[in-house]
MIDOSE-1310 file (N, C-alpha, C; in nm, 2 decimals, decimal comma, always signed):
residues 253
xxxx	+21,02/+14,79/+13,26/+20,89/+14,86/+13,27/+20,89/+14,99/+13,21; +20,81/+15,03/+13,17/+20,76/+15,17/+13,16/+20,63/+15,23/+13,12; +20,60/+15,38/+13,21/+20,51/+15,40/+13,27/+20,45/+15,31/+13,37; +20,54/+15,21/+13,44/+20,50/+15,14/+13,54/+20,42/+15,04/+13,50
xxxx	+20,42/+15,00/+13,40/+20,37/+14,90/+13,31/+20,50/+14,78/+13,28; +20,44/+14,65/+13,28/+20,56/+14,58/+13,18/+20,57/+14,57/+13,11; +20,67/+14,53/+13,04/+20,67/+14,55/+12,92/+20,60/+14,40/+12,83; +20,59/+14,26/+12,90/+20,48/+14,16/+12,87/+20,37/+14,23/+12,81
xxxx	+20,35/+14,33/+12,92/+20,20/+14,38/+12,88/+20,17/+14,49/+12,78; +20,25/+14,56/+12,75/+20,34/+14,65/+12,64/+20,30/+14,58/+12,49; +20,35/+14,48/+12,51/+20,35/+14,37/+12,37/+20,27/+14,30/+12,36; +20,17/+14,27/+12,44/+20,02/+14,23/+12,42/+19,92/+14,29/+12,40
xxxx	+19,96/+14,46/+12,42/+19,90/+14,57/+12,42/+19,92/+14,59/+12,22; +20,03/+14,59/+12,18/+20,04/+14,65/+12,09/+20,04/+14,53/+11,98; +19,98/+14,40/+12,04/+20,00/+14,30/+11,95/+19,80/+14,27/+11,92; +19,78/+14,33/+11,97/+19,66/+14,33/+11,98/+19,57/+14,37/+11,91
xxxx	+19,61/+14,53/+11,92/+19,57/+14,67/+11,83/+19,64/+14,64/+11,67; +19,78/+14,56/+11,72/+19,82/+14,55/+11,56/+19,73/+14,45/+11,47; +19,66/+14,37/+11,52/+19,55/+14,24/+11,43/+19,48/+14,31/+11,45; +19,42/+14,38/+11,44/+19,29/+14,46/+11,45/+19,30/+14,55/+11,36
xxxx	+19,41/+14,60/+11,40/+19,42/+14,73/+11,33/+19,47/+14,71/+11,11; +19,53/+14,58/+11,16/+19,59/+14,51/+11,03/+19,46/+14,43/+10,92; +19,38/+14,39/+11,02/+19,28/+14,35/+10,95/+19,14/+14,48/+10,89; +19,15/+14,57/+11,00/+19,09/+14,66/+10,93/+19,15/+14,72/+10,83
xxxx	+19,27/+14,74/+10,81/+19,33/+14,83/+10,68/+19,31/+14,75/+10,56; +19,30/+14,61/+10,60/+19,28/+14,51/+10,45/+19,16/+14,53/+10,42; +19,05/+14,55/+10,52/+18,90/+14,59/+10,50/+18,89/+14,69/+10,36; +18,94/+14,80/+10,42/+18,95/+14,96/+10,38/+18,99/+14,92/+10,26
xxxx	+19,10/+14,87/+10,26/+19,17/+14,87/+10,11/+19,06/+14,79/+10,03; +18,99/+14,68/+10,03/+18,96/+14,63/+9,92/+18,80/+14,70/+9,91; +18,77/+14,77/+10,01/+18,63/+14,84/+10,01/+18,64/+15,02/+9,92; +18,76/+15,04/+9,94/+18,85/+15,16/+9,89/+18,95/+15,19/+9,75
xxxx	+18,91/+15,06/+9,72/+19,02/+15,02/+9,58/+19,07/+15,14/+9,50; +18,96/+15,24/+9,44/+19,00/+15,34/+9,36/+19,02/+15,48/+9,45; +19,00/+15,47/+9,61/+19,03/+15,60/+9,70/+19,19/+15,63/+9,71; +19,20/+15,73/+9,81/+19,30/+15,75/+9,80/+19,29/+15,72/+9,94
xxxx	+19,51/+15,75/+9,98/+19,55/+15,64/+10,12/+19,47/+15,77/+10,20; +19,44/+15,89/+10,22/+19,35/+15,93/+10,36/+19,26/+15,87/+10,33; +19,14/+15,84/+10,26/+19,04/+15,81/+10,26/+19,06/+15,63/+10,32; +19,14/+15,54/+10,32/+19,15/+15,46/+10,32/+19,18/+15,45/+10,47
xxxx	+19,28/+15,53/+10,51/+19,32/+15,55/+10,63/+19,20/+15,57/+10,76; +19,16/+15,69/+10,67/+19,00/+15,71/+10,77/+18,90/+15,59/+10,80; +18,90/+15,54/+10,65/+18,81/+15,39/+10,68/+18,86/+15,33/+10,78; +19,00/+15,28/+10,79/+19,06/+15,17/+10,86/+19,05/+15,20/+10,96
xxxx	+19,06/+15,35/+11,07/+19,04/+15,34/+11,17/+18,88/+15,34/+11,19; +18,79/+15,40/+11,10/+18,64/+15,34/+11,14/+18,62/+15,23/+11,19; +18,66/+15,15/+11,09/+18,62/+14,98/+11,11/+18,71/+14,89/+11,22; +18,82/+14,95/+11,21/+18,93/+14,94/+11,36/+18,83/+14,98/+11,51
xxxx	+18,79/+15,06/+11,50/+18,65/+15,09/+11,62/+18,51/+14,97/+11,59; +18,50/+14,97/+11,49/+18,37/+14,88/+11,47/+18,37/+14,74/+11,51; +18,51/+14,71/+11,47/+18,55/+14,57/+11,56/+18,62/+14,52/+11,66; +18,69/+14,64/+11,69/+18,66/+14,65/+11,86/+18,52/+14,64/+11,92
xxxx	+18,47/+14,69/+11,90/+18,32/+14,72/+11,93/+18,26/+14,57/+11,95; +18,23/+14,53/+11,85/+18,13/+14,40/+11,80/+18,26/+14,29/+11,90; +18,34/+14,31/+11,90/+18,44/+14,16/+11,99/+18,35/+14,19/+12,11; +18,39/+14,31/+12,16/+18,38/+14,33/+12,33/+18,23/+14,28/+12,32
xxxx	+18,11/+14,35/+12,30/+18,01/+14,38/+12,29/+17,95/+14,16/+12,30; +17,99/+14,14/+12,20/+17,98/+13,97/+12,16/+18,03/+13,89/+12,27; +18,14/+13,89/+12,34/+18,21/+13,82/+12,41/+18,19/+13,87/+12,55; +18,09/+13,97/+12,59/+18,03/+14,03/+12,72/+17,91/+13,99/+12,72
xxxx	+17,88/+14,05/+12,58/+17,70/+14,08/+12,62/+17,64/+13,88/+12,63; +17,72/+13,84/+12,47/+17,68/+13,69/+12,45/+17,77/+13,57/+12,54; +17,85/+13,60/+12,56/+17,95/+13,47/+12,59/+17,96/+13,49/+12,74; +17,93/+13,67/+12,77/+17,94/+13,70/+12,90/+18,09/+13,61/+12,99
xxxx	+18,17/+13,66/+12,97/+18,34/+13,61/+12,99/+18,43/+13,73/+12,94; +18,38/+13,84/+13,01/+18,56/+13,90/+12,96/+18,64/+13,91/+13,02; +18,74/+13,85/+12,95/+18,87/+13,85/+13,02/+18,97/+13,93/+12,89; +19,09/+13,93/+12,97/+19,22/+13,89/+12,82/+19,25/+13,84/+12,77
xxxx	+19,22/+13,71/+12,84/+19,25/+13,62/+12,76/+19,14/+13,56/+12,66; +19,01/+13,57/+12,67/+18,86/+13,55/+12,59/+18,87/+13,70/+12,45; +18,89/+13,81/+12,52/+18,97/+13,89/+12,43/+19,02/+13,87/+12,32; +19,14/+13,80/+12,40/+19,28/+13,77/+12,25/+19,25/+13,67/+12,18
xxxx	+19,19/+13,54/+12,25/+19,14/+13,43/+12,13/+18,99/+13,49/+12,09; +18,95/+13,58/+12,08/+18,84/+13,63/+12,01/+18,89/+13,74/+11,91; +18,97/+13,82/+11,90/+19,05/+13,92/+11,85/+19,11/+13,79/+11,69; +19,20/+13,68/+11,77/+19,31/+13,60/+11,65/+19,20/+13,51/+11,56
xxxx	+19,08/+13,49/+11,61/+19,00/+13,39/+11,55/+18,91/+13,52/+11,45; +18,85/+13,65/+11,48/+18,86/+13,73/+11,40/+18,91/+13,82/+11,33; +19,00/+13,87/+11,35/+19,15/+13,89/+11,28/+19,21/+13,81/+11,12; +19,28/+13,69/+11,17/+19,37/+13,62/+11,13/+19,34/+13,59/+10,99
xxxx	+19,17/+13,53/+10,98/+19,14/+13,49/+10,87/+19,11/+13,61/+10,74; +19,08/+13,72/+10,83/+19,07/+13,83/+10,75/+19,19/+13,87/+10,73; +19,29/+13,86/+10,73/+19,45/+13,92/+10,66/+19,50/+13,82/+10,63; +19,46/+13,66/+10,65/+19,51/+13,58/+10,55/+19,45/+13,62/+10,42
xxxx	+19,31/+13,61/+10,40/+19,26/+13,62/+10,29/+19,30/+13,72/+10,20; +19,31/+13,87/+10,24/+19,29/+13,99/+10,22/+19,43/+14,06/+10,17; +19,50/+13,98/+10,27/+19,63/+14,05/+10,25/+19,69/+14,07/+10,11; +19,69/+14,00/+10,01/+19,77/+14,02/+9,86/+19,65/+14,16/+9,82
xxxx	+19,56/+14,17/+9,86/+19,45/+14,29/+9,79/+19,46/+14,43/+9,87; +19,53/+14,42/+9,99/+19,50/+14,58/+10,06/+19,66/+14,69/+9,95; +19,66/+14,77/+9,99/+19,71/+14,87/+9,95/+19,80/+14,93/+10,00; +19,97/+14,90/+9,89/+20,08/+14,91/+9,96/+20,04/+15,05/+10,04
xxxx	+20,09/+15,01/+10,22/+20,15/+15,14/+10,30/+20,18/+15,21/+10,27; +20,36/+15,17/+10,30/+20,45/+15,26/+10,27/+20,45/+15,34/+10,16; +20,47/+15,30/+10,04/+20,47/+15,38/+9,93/+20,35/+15,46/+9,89; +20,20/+15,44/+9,93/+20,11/+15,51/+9,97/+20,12/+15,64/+10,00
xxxx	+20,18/+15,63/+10,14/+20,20/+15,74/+10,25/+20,31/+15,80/+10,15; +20,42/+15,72/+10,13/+20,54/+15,79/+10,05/+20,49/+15,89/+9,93; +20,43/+15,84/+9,87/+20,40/+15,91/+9,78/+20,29/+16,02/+9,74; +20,19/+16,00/+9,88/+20,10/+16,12/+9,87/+20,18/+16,26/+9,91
xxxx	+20,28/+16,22/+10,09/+20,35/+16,34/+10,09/+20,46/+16,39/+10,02; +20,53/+16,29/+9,92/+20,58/+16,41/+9,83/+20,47/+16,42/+9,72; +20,34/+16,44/+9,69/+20,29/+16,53/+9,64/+20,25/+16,64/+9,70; +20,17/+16,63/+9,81/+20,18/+16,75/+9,90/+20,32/+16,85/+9,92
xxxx	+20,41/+16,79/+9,95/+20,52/+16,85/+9,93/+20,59/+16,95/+9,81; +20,51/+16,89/+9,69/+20,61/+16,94/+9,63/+20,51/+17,09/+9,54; +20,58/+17,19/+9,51/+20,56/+17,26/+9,43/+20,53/+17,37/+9,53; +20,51/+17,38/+9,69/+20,51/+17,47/+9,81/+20,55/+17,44/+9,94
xxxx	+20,67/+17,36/+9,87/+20,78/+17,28/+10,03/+20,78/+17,36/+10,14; +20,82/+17,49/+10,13/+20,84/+17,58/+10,27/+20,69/+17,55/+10,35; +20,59/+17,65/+10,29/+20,46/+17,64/+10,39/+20,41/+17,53/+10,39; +20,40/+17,44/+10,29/+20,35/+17,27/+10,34/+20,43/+17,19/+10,43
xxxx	+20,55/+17,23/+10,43/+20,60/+17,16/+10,51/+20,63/+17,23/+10,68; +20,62/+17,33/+10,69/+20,60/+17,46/+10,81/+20,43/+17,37/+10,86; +20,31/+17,41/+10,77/+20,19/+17,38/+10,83/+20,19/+17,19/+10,92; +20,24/+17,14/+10,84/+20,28/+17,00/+10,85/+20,32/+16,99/+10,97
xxxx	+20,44/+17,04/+10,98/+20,53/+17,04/+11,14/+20,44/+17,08/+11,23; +20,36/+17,18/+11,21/+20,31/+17,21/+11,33/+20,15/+17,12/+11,39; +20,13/+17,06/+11,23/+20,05/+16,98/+11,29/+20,08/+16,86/+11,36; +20,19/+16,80/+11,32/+20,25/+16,69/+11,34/+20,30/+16,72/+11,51
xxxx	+20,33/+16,81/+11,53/+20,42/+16,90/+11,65/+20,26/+16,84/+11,77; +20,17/+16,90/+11,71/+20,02/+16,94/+11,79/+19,97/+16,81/+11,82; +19,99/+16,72/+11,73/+19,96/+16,57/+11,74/+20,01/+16,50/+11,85; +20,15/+16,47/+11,83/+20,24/+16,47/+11,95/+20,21/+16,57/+12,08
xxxx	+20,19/+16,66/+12,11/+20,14/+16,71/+12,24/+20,00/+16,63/+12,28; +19,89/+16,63/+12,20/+19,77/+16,57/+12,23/+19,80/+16,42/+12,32; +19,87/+16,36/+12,21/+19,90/+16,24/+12,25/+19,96/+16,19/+12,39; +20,08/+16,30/+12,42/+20,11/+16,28/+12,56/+20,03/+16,31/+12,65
xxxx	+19,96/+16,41/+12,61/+19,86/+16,44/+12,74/+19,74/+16,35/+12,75; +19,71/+16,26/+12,66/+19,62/+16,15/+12,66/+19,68/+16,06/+12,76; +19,83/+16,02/+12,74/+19,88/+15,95/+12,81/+19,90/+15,98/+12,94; +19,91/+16,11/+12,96/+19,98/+16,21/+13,12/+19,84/+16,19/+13,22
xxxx	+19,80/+16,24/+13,07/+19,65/+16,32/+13,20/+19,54/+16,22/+13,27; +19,50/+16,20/+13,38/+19,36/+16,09/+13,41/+19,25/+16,18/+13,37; +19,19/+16,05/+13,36/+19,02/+16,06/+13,36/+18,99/+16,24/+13,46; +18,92/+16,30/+13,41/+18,91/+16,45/+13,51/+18,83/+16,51/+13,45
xxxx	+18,73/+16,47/+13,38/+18,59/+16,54/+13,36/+18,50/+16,50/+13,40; +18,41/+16,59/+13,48/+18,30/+16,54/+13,59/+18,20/+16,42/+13,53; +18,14/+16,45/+13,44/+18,03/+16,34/+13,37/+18,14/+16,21/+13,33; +18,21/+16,23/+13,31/+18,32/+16,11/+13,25/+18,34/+16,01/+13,40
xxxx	+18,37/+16,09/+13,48/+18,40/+16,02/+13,67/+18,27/+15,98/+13,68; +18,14/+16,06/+13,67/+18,00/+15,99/+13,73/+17,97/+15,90/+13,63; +17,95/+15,93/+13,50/+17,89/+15,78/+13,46/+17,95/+15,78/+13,32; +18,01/+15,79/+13,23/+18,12/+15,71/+13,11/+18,20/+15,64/+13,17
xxxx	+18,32/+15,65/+13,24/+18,45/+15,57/+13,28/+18,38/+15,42/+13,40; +18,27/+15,45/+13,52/+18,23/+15,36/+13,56/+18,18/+15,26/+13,51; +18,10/+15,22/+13,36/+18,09/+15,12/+13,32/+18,17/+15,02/+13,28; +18,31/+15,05/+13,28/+18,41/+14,99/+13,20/+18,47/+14,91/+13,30
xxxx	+18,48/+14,96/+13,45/+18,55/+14,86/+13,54/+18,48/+14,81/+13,63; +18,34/+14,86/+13,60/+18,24/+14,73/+13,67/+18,28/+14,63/+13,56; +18,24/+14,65/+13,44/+18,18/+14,49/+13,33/+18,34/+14,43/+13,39; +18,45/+14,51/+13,39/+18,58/+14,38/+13,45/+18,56/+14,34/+13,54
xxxx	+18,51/+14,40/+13,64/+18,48/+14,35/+13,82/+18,36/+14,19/+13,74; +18,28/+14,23/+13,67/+18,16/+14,10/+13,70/+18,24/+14,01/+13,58; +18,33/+14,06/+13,49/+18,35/+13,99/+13,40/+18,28/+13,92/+13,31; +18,15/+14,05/+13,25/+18,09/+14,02/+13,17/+17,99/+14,18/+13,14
xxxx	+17,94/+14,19/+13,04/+17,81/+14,34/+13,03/+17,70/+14,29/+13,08; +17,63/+14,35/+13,16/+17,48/+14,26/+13,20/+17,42/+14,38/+13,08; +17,28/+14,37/+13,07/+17,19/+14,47/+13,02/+17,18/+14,60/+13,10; +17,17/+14,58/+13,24/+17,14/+14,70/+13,32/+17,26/+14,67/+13,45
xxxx	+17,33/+14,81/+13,48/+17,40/+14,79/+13,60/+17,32/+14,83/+13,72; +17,38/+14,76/+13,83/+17,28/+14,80/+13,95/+17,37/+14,90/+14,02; +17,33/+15,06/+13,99/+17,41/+15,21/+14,00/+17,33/+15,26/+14,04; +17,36/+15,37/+14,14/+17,28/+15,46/+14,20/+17,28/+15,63/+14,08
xxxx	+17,31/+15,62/+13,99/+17,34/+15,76/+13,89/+17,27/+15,67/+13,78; +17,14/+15,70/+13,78/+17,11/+15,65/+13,60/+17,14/+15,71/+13,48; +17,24/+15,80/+13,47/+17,28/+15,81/+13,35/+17,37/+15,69/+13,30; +17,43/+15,62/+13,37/+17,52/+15,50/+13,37/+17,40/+15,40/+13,26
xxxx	+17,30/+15,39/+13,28/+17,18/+15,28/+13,18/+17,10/+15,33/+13,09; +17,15/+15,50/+13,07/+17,09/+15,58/+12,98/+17,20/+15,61/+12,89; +17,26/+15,57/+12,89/+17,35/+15,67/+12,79/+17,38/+15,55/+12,69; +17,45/+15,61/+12,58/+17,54/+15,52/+12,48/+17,65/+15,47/+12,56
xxxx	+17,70/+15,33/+12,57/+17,85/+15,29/+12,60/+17,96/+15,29/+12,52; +17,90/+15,32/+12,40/+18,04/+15,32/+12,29/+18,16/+15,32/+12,37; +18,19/+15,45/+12,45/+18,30/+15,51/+12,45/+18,37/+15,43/+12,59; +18,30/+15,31/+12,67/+18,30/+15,22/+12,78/+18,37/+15,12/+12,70
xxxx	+18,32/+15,08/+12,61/+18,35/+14,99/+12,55/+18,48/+14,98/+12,50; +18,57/+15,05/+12,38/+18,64/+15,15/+12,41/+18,76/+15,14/+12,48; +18,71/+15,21/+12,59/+18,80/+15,18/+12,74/+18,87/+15,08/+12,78; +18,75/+15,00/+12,81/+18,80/+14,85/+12,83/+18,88/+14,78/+12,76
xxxx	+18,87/+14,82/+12,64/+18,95/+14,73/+12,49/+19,11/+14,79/+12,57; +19,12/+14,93/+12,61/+19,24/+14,95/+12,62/+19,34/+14,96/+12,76; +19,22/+14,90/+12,82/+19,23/+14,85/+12,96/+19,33/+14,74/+12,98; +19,21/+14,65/+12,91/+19,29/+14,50/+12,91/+19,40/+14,45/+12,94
xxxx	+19,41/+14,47/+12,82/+19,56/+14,41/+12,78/+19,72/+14,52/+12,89; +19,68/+14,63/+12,91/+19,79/+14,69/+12,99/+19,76/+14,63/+13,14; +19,65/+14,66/+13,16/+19,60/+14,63/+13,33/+19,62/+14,76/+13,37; +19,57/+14,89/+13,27/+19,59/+14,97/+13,38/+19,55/+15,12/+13,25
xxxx	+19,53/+15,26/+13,34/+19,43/+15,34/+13,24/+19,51/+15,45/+13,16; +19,66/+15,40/+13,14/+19,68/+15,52/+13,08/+19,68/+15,55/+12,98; +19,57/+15,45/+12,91/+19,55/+15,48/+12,77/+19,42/+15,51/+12,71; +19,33/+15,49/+12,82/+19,17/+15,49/+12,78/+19,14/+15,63/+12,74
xxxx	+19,20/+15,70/+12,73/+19,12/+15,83/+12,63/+19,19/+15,81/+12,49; +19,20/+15,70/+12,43/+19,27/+15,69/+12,30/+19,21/+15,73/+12,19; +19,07/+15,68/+12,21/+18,99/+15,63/+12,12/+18,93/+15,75/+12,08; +18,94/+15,89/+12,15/+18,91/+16,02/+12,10/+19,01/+16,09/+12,04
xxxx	+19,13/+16,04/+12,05/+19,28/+16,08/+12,01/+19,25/+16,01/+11,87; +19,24/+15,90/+11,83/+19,19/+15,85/+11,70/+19,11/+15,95/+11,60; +18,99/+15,94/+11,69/+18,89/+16,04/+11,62/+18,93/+16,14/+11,59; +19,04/+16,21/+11,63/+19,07/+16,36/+11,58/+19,16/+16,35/+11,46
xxxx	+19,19/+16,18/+11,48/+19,29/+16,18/+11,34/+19,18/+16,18/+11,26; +19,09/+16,11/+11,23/+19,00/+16,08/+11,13/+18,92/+16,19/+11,11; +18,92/+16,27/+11,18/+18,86/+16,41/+11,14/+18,94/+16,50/+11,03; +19,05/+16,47/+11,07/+19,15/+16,53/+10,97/+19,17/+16,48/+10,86
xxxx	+19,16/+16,35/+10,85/+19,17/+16,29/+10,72/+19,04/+16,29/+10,66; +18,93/+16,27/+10,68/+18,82/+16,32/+10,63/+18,82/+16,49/+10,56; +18,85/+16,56/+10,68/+18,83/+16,67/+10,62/+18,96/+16,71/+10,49; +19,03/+16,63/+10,49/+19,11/+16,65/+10,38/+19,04/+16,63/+10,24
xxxx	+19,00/+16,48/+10,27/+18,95/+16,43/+10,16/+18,83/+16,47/+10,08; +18,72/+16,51/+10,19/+18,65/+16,63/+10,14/+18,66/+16,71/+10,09; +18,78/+16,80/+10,11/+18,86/+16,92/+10,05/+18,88/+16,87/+9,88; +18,99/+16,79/+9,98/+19,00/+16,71/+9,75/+18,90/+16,70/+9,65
xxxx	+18,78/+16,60/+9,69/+18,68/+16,56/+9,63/+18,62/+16,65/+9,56; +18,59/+16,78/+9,65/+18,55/+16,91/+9,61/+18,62/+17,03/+9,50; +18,78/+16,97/+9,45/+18,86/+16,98/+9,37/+18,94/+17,12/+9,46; +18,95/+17,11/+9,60/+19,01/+17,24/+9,64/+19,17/+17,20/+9,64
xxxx	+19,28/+17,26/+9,57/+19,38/+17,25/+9,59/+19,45/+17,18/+9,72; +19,54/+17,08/+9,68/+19,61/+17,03/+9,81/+19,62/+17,14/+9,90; +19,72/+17,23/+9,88/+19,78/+17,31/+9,98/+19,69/+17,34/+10,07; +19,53/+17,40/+10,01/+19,44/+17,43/+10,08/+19,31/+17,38/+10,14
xxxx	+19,35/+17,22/+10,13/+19,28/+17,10/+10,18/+19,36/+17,05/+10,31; +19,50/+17,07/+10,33/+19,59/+17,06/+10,42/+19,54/+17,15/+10,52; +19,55/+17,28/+10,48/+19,51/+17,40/+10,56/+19,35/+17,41/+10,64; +19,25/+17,38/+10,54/+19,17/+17,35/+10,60/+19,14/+17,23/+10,70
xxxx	+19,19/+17,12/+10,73/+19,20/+16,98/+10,78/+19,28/+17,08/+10,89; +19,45/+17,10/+10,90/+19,45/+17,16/+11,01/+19,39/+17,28/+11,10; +19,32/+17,34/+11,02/+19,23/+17,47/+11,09/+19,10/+17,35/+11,16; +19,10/+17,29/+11,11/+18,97/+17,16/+11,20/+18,99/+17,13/+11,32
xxxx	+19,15/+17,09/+11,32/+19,16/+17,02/+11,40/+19,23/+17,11/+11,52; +19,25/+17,22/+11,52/+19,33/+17,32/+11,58/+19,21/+17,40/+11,61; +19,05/+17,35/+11,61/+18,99/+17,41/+11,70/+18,97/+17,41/+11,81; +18,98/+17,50/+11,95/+18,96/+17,41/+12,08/+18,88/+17,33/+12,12
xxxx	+18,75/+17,32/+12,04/+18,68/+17,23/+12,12/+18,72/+17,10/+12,07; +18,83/+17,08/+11,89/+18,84/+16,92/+11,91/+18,93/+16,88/+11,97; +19,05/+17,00/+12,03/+19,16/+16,98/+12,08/+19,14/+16,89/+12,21; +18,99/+16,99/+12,29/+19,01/+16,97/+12,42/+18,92/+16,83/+12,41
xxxx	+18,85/+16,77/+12,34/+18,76/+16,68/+12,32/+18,87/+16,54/+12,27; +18,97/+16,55/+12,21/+19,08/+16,45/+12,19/+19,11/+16,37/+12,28; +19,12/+16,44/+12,38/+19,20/+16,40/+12,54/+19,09/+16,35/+12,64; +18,99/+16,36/+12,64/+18,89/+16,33/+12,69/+18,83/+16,19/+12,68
xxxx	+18,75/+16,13/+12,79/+18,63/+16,01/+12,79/+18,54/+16,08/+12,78; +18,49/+16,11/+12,64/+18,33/+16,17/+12,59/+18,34/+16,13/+12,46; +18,20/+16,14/+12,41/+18,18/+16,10/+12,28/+18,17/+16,18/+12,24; +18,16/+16,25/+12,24/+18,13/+16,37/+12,16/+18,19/+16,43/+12,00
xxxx	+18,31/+16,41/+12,01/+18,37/+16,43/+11,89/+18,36/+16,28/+11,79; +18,38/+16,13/+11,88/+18,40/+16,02/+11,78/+18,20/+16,04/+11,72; +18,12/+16,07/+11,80/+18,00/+16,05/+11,69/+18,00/+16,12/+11,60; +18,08/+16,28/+11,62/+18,06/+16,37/+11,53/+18,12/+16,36/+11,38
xxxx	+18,22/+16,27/+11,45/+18,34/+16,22/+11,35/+18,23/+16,11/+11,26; +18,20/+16,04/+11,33/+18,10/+15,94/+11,24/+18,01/+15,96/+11,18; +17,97/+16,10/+11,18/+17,81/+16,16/+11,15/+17,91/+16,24/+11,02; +18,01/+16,27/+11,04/+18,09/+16,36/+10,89/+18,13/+16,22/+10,75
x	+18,19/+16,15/+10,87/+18,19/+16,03/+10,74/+18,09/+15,95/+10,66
């Protein structure tokens, strides 16, 4: 076990996110053919949210059946065929990644590689504390986080819940939706603020790419991407169940 989790569930957790996550990066690539790997990267987690999105959404709202197991055979039946097909066309990873940071790297190794560490440093803190921390912002306890384990209680999205707090049938569920995706498969919440921990990556890869597009030197496309994301409000918005940053993130791309 760990984090009091099994590990069964560990590997259904991460087998999950990985067909999803694998079929979106083949998306990206063949939608992204002449971009570069952030720009590609950013897409993939877009469309990694977008089909999360449309499974839950389809298999609650239409099929009205969520389970984990309606989930996963809805996940491998949309997945599978998209990275059968796709797969010879997306865009090597590794050497991607490899090869963008030694160009970043090279010609101002000390400070790109200093700024680097510390974002990389800052990333890794977020991330534990996504994992550490619960649910603990007041609108997120009254009405974001409660849609997500009712639709598991009835085992389906109705249109309207029967709640005494109507912001619960006013609001956007994106970020419910979301939740539950990361619910599932563990049986348990110490992952549901992820999906804002995403978003802050994608803010930074956006703002990189921006930077570039605009012809501003690497060094100072790095710089700016980290001064973005080293603002407190995306810091403190990472770790959170709110939308607030993934629309904003969506509204930049």
């Amino acid at each position: 076990m760990f984090f009091g989790i099994d590990g069964e569930n560990w590997a259904l957790f991460f087998a999950l996110n990985f067909l999803v996550g694998t079929a979106a990066y083949c998306l990206a690539s063949v939608l992204g053919k002449r971009q570069s790997i952030s720009v590609v990267l950013a897409t993939t987690l877009l469309i990694y949210f977008s089909l999360i999105t449309l499974l839950v959404l389809f298999i609650g709202v239409v099929l009205k059946n969520i389970s984990f197991t309606t989930v996963l055979i809805g996940t491998c039946i949309l997945t599978v065929p998209v990275i059968a097909v796709l797969w010879r066309s997306r865009m090597p990873f590794v050497s991607s990644v490899h090869f963008s940071l030694r160009r970043l790297l090279s010609g101002h190794r000390p400070w790109m590689l200093a700024l680097m560490s510390l974002l990389v440093l800052q990333l890794l803190i977020t991330f534990f504390k996504v994992a550490v921390m619960p649910v603990n912002i007041a609108d997120s306890l009254s009405y974001r986080a409660p849609p997500a384990t009712m639709w598991y209680q009835l085992g389906m999205i109705p249109s309207v819940l029967d709640v005494p707090v109507n912001e619960i049938n006013g609001r956007s569920l994106g970020i419910a939706v979301l939740m539950l995706w990361y619910f599932l498969p563990l049986q348990d919440d110490l992952l549901v603020n992820l999906s804002q921990f995403f978003s802050s990556i994608i803010l930074i890869l956006v703002t990189y790419a921006i930077a570039r597009q605009c012809n501003v030197p690497r060094l100072w496309s790095v710089t700016a991407a980290s001064l973005v994301y080293f603002m407190p409000t995306v810091l403190i918005q990472s770790t959170v169940i709110q939308d607030h940053l993934s629309i904003n993130v969506a509204f930049l791309c």
